[in-house]
C-alpha positions in Angstrom: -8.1 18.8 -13.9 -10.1 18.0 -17.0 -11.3 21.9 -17.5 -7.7 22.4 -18.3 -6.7 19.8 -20.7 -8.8 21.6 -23.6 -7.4 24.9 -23.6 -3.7 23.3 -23.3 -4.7 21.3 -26.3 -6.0 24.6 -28.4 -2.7 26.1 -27.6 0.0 23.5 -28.5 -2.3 23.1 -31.8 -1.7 26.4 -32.3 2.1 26.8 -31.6 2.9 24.1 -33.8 3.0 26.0 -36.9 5.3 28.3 -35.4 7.2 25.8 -33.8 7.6 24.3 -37.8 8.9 27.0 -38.9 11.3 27.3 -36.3 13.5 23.9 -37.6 16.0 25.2 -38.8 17.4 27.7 -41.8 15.1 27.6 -44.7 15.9 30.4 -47.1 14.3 30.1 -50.4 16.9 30.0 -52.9 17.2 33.3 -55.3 17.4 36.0 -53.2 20.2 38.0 -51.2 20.1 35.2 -48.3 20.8 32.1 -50.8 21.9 32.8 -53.7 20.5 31.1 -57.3 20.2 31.4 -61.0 16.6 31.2 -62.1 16.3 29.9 -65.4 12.6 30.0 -67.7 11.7 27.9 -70.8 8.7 27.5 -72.8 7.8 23.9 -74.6 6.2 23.8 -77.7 2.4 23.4 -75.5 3.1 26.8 -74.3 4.3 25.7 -70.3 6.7 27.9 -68.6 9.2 25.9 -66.8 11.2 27.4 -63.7 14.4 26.2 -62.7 16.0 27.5 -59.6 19.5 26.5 -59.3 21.6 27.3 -55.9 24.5 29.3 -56.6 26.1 29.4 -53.1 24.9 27.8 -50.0 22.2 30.0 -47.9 23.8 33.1 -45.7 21.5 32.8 -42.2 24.5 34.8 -40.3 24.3 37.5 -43.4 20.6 37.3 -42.5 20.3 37.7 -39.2 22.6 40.6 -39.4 20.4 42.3 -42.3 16.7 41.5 -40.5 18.4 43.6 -37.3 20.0 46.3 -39.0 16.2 46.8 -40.8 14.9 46.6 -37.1 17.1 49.0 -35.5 17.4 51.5 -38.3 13.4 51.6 -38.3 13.8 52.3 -34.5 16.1 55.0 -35.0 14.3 56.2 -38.1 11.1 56.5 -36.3 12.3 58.7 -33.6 13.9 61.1 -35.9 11.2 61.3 -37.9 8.7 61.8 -35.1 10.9 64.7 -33.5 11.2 66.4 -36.7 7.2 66.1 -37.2 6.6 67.4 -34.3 9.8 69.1 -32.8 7.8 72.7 -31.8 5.6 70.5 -29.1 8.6 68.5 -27.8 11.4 71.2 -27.5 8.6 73.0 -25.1 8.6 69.9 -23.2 12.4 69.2 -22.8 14.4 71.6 -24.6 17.6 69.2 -25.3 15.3 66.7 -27.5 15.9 68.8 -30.5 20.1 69.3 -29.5 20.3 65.5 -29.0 18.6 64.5 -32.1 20.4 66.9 -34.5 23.4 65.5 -33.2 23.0 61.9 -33.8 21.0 62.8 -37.7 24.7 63.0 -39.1 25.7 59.7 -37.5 23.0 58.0 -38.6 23.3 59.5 -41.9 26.9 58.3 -42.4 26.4 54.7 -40.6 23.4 53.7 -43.1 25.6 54.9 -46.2 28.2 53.0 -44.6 26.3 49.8 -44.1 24.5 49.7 -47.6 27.8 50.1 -49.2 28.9 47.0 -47.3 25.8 45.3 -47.6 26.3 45.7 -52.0 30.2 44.8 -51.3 29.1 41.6 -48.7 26.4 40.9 -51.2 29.0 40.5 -54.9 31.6 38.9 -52.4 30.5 37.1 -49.1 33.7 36.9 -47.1 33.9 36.5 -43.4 35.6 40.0 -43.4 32.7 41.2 -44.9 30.2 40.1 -42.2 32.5 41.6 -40.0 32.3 44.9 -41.1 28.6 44.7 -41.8 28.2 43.5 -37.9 30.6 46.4 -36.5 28.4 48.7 -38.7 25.2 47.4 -37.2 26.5 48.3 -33.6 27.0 51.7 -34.2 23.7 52.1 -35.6 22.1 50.4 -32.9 24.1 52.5 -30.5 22.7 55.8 -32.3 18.6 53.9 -32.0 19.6 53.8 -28.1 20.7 57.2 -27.8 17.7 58.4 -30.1 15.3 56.4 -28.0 17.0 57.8 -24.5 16.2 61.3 -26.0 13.0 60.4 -26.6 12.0 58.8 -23.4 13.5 62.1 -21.8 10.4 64.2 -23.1 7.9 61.0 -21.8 9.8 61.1 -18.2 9.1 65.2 -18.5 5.5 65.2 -19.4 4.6 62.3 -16.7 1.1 63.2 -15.2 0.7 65.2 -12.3 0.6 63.4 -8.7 -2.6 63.3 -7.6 -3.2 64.6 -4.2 -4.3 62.0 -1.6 -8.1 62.8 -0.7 -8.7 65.0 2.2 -9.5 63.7 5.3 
């Protein structure tokens, strides 16, 4: 029993950080997530003196929504981008790769100029309306990322290695 208190000890030591960090919302004021004016002054001696002043409370739901739309649009964005790099070598693998990704590139197109013009108009007004929109935008990007990944994982479920033949007897 005693082999096992040491290596339980190591890992709640390291956990708590994380664990910390984890107390609750803590977004530093000034940015898009908590809004502030910032305000510099020099004294006579020369010392810069920052002021950070909140200008509206801080936005975790706006967050949240922001950190998974920069998630999923990297998803999607990484599939698109690897099928166009190397679409020659996939379309020999499963021919419909390069039909179903051309079809989705216009969606995607439209839904991330559709969610950064919500994101500006969320950002100079932060209604509830306007989280809304930014959340009904998200799901039809994530939505496109599914159907980019299923088109993707079509070509790994084609090129699966052959069985190997049981030994011979």
């Amino acid at each position: 029993m005693k082999k096992f208190k040491l290596p339980i000890l190591l890992i709640a030591l390291l956990a708590l950080p994380f664990l910390q960090a984890c107390k609750g919302p803590t977004l530093a004021p000034g940015g898009a997530y908590a809004p502030a004016t910032i305000t510099t002054s020099t004294n006579a001696a020369g010392v810069v003196t920052t002021n950070t002043v909140a200008t509206a409370a801080p936005d975790p739901a706006f967050e949240a929504v922001d950190q998974t739309f920069d998630t999923t649009y990297s998803m999607l964005d990484d599939v698109l981008v690897y099928e166009r790099a190397n679409r020659k070598a996939l379309e020999a693998i499963s021919p419909s790769i390069k039909h179903s990704l051309d079809a989705i590139r216009p969606g995607a197109w439209l839904a991330v100029q559709a969610y950064t013009s919500a994101r500006r108009t969320y950002i100079a007004n932060p209604t509830p309306a306007g989280l809304t929109t930014l959340q009904t935008i998200l799901s039809q990007v994530q939505a496109l990322a599914a159907a980019a990944q299923t088109a993707q994982a079509t070509v790994a479920t084609n090129t699966a290695p052959p069985a190997v033949p049981p030994p011979a007897k």
